[in-house]
PASEBA-1860 file (N, C-alpha, C; in nm, 3 decimals):
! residues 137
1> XXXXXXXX> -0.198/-0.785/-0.299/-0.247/-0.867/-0.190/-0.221/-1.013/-0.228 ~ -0.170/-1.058/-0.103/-0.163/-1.234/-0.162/-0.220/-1.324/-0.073 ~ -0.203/-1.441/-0.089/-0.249/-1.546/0.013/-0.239/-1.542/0.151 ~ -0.082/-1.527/0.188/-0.069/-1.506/0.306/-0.134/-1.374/0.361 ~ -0.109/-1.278/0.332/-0.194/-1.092/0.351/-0.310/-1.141/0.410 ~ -0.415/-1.209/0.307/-0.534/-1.246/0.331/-0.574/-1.315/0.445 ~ -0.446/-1.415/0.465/-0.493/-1.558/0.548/-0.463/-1.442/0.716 ~ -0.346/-1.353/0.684/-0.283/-1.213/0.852/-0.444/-1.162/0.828
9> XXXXXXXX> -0.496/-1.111/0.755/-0.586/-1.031/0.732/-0.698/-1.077/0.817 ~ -0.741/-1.178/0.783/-0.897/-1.261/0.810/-0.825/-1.252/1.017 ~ -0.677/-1.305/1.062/-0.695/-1.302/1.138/-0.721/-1.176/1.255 ~ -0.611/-1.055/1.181/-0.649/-0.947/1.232/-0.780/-0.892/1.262 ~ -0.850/-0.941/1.133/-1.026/-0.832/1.184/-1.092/-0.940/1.306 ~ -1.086/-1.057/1.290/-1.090/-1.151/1.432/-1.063/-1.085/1.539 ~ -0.942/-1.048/1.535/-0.902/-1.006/1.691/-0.945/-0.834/1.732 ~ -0.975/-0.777/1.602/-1.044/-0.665/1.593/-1.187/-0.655/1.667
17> XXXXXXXX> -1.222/-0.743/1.564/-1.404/-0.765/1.622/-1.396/-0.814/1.765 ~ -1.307/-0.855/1.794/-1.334/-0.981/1.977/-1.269/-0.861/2.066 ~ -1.234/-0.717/1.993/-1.202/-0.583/2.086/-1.336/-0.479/2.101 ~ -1.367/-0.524/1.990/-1.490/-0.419/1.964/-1.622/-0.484/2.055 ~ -1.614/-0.627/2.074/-1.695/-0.684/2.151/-1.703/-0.646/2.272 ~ -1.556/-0.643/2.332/-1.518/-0.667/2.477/-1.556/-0.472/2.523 ~ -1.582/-0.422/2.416/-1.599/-0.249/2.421/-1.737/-0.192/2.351 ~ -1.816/-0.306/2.367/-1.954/-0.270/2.353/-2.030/-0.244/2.211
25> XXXXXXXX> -1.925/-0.237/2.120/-1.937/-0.178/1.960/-1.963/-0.301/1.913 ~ -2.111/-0.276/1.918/-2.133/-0.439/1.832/-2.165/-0.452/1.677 ~ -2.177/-0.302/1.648/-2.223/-0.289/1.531/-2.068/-0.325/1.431 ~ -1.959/-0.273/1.494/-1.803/-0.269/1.417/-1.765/-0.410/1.418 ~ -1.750/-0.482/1.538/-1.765/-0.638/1.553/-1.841/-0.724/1.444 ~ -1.964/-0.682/1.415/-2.080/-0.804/1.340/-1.989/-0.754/1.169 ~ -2.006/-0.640/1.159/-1.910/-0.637/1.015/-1.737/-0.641/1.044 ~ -1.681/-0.636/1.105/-1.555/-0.715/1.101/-1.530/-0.847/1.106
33> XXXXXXXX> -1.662/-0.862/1.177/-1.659/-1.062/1.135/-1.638/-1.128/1.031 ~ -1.748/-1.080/0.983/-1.760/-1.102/0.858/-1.698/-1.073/0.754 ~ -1.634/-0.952/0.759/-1.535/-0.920/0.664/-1.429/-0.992/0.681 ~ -1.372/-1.103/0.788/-1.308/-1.179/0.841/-1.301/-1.320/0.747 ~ -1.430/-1.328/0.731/-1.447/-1.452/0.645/-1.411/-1.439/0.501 ~ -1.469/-1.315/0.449/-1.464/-1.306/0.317/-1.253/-1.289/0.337 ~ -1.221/-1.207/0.392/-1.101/-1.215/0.361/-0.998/-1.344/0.340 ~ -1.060/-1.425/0.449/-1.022/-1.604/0.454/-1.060/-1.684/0.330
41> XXXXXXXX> -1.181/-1.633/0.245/-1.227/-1.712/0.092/-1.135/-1.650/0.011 ~ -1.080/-1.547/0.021/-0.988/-1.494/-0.111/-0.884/-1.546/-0.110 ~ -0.846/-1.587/0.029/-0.697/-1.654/0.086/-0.726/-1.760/0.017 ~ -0.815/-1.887/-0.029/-0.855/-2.013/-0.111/-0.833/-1.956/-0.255 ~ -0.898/-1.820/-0.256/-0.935/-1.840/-0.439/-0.761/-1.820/-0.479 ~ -0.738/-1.733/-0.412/-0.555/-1.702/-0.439/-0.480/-1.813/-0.416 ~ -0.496/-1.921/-0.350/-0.455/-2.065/-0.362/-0.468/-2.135/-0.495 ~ -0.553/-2.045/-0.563/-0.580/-2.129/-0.703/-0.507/-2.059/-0.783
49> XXXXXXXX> -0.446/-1.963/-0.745/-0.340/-1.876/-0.848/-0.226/-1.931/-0.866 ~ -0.177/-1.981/-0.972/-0.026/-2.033/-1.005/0.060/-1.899/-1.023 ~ 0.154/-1.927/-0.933/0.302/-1.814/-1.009/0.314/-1.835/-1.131 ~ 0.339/-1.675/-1.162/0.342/-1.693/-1.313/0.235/-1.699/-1.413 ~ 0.083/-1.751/-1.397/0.039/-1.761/-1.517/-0.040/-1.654/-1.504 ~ -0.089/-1.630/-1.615/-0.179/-1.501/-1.660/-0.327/-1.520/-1.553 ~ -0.380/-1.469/-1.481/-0.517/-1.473/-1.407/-0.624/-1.536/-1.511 ~ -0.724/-1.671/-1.509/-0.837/-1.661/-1.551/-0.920/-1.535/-1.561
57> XXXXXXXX> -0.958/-1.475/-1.617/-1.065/-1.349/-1.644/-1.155/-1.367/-1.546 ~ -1.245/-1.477/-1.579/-1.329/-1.531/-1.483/-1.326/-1.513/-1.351 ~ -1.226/-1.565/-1.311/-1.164/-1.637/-1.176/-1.146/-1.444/-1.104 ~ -1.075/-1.421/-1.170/-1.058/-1.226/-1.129/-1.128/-1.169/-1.140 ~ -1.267/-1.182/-1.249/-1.352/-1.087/-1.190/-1.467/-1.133/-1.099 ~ -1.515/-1.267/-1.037/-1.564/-1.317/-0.979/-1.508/-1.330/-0.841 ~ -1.363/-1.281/-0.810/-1.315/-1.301/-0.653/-1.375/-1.119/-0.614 ~ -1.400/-1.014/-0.694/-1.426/-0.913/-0.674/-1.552/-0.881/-0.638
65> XXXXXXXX> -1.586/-0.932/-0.544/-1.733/-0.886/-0.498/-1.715/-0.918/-0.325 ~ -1.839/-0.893/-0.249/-1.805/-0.944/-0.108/-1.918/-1.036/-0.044 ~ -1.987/-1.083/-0.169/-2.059/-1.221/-0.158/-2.004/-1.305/-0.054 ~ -2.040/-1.356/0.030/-2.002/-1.487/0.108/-1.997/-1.587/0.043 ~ -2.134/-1.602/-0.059/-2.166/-1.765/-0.114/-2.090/-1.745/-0.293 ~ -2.095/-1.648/-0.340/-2.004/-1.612/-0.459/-1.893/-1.666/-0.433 ~ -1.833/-1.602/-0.311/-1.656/-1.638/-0.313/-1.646/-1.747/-0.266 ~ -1.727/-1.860/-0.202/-1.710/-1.976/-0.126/-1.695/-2.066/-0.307
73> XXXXXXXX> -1.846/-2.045/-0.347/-1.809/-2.117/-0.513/-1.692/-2.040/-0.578 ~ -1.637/-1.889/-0.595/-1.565/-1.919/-0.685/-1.426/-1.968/-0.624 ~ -1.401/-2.026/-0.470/-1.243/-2.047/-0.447/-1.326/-2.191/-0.501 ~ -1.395/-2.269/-0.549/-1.442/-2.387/-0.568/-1.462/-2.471/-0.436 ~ -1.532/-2.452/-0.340/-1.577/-2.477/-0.212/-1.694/-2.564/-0.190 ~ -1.759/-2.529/-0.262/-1.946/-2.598/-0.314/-1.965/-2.738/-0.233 ~ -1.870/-2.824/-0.281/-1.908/-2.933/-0.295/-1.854/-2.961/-0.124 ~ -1.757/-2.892/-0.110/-1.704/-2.920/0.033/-1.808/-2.870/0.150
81> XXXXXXXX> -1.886/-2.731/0.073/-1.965/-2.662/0.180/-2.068/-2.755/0.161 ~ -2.166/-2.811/0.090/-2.266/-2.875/0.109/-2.249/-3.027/0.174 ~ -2.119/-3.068/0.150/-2.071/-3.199/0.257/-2.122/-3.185/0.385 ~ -2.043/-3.076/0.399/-2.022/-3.036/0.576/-2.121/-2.952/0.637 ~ -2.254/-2.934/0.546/-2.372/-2.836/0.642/-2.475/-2.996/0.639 ~ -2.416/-3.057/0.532/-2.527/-3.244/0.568/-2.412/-3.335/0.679 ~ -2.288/-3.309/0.689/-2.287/-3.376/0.793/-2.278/-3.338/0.976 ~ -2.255/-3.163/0.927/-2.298/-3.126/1.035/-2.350/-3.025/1.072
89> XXXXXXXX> -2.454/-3.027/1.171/-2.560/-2.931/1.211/-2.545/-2.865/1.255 ~ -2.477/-2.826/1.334/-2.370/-2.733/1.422/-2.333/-2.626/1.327 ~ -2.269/-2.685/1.226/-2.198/-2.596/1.119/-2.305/-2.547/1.011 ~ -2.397/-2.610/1.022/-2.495/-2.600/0.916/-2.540/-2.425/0.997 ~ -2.594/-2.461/1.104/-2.656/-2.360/1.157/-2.570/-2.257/1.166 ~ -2.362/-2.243/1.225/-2.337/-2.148/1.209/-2.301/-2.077/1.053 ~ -2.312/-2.164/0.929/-2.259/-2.113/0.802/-2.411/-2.016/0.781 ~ -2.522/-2.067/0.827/-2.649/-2.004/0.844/-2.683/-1.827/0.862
97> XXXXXXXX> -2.566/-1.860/0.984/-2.570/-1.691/1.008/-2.449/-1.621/0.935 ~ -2.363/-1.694/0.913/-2.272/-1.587/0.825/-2.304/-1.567/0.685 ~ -2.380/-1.661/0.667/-2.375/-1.662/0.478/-2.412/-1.482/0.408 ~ -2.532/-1.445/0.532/-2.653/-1.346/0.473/-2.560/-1.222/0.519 ~ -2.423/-1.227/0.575/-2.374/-1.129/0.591/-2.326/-1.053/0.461 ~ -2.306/-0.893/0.488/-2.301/-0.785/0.357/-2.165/-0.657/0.403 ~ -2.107/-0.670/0.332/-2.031/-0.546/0.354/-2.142/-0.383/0.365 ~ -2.238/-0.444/0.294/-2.367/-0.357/0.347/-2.377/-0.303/0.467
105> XXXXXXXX> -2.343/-0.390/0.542/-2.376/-0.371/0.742/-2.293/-0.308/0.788 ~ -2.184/-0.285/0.748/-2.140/-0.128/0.796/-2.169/0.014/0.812 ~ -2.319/0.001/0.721/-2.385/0.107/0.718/-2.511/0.083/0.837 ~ -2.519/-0.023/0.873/-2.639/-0.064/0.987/-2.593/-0.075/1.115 ~ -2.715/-0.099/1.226/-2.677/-0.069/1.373/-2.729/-0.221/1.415 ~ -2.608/-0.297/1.462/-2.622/-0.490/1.501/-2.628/-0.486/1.684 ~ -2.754/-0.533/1.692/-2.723/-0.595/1.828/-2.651/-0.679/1.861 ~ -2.632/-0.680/2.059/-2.505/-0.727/2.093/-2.531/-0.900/2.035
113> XXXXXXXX> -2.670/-0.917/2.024/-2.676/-1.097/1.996/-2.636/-1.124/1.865 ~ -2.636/-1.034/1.781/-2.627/-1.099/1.646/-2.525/-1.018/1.629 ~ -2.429/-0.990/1.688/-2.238/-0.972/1.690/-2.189/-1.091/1.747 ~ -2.291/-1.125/1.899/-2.236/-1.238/1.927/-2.214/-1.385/1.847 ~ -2.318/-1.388/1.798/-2.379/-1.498/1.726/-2.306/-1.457/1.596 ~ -2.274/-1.386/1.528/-2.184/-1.397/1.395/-2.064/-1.468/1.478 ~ -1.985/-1.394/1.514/-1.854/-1.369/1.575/-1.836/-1.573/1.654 ~ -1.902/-1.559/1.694/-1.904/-1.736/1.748/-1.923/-1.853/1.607
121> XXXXXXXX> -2.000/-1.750/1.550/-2.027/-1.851/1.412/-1.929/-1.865/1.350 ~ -1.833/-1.811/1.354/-1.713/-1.797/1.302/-1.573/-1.894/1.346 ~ -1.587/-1.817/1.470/-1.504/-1.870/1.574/-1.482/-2.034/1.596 ~ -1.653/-2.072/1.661/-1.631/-2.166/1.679/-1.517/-2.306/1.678 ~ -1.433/-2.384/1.780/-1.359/-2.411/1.731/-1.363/-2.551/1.716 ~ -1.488/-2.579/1.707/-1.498/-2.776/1.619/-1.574/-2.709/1.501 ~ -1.696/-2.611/1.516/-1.798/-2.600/1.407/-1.795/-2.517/1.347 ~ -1.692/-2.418/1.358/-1.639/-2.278/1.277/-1.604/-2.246/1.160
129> XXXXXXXX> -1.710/-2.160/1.082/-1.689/-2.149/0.968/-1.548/-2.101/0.909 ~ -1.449/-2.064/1.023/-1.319/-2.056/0.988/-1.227/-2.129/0.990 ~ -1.282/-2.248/1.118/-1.200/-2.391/1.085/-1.221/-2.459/0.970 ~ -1.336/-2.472/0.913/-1.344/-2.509/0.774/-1.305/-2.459/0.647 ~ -1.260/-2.303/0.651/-1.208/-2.244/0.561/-1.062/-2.282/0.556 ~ -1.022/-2.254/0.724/-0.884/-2.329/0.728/-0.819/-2.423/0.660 ~ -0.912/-2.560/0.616/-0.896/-2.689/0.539/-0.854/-2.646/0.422 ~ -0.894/-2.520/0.339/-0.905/-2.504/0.240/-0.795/-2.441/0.182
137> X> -0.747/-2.351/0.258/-0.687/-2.270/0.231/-0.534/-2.224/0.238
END
């Protein structure tokens, strides 16, 4: 898997979840969202991969989890994410609802509001936690 994979990836489950919406499956939507994002942070941490050199240990076994706030620090994000939830509220509130998301929730049943409300949190296109990943990545 590489950068680009990741960056097709994050967009595919997007357009996945905004099918599953339009078809009532809100439960497949709220975790494809989200799995949307995490796929977009690996697309950063793999930005930090040089051709050629041997993987940090660290760096590889810390992109392996499906943490939201893990993988935001380990593509080194921190300082950018806490900029942008103090300068904006908008974003503050949607990084809010994606953060607590779990590859967990594929095993759970999401109402249509909190598919909607991930899926927009995401989306959004001034305050979107994917336009800001975008910067990054």
């Amino acid at each position: 898997m590489n950068r680009n994979s990741l960056k097709k990836l994050a967009t595919i489950r997007l357009k996945e979840a905004e099918a599953l919406l339009a078809t009532k499956n809100y439960s497949g939507a709220y975790y494809l969202s989200g799995y949307a994002v995490e796929c977009a942070l690996k697309a950063c941490i793999a930005k930090k991969t040089k051709r050629y050199d041997f993987p940090d240990r660290n760096l590889a076994n810390d992109s392996w989890t499906h943490n939201i706030i893990k993988l935001a620090d380990t593509a080194g994000l921190m300082d950018s994410l806490e900029h942008e939830i103090k300068l904006d509220p908008i974003f503050k509130n949607n990084w809010n609802i994606i953060r607590d998301w779990s590859e967990q929730s594929r095993y759970q049943i999401h109402s249509k509001t909190k598919a909607y409300s991930i899926y927009f949190a995401i989306t959004d296109g001034s305050h979107g936690v994917l336009k800001w990943i975008e910067q990054h990545w």
